[in-house]
C-alpha positions as CSV (number, residue, x, y, z in Angstrom):
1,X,13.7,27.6,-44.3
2,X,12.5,25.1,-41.6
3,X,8.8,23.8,-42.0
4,X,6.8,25.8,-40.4
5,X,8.7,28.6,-40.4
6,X,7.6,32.2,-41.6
7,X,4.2,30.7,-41.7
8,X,1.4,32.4,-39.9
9,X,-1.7,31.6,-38.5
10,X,-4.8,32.8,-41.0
11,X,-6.3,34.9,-38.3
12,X,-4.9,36.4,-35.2
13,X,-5.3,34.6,-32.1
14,X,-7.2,37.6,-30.8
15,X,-9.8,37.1,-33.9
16,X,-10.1,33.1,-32.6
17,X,-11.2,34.6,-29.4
18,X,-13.3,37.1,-30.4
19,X,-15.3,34.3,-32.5
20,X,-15.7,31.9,-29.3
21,X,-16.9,34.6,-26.9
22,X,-19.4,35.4,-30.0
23,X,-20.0,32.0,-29.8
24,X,-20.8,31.6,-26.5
25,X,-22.9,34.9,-26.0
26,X,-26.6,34.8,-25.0
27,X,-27.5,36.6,-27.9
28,X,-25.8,34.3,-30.5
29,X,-27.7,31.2,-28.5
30,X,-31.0,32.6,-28.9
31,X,-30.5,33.4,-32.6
32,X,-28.9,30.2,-33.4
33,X,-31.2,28.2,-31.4
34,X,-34.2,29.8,-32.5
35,X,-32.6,29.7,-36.6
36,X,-31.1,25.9,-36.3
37,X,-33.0,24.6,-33.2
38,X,-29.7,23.7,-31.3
39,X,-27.4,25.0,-29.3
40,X,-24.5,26.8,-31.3
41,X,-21.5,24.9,-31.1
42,X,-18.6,26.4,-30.4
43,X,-15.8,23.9,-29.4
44,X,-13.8,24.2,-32.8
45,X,-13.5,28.3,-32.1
46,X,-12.2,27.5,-28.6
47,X,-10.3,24.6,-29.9
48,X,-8.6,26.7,-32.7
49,X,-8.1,29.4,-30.2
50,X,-6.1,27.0,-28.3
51,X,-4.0,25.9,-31.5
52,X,-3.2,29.5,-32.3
53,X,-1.8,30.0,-28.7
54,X,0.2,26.9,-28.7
55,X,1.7,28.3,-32.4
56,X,2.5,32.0,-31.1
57,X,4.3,29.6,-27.9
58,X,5.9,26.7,-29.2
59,X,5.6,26.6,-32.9
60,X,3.8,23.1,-32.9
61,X,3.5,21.1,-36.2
62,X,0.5,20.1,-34.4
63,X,-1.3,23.3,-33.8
64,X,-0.7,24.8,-37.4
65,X,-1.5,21.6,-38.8
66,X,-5.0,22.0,-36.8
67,X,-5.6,25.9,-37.9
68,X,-4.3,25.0,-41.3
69,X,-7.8,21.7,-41.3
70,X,-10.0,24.1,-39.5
71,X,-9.4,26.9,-42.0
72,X,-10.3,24.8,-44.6
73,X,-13.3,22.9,-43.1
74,X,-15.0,26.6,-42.7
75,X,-13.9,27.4,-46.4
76,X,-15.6,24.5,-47.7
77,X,-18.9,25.0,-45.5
78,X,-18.9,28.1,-46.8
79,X,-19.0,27.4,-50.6
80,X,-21.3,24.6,-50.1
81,X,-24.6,26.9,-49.7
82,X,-24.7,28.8,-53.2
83,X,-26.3,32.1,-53.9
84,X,-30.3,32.5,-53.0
85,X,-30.8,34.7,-56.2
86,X,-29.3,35.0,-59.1
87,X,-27.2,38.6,-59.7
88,X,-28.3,40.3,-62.6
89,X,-26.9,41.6,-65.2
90,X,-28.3,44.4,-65.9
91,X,-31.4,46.2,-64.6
92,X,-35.1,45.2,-65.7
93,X,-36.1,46.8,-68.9
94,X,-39.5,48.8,-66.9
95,X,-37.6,49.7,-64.2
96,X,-37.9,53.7,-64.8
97,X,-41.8,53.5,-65.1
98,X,-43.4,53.7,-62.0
99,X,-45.0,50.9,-59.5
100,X,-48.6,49.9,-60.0
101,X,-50.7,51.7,-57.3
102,X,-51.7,49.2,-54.5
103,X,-55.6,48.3,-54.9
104,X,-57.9,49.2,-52.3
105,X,-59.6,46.2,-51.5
């Protein structure tokens, strides 16, 4: 089998676009800038979008080699914020009784 051959893109290219026009939509700018302060940045979802195209067309080394980096970039970005809480186990041992009345105060 030739490289790059039988190999497919992680996501459709539809999904790449879908992400960028998410991206770039007023309502993901005022969450993200009002959350992070700056503008959202979106070139690597247009960018990626562009590599998937250019892999459905011409089967470029190039453009799986840039999915393939992106892919994994996001993977690691992800696994680098850990969990907020804890999961437990099992439920808290008073969990049956009921909750203390609020005070009036």
């Amino acid at each position: 089998m030739a490289e790059g051959e039988g190999w497919r893109p992680p996501r459709p290219c539809e999904a790449y676009r879908a992400e960028w026009e998410l991206c770039r939509s007023a309502g993901h700018f005022l969450r993200h800038f009002y959350v992070h302060g700056e503008r959202p940045a979106c070139g690597q979802w247009r960018r990626d979008l562009a590599s998937c195209r250019e892999w459905e067309e011409r089967r470029s080394a190039e453009a799986q080699q840039s999915l393939c980096e992106s892919e994994r970039a996001r993977v690691r970005a992800a696994r680098k914020h850990g969990l907020v809480w804890v999961p437990r186990q099992s439920p808290p041992e008073d969990w049956h009784l009921p909750l203390p009345e609020e005070k009036d105060g």
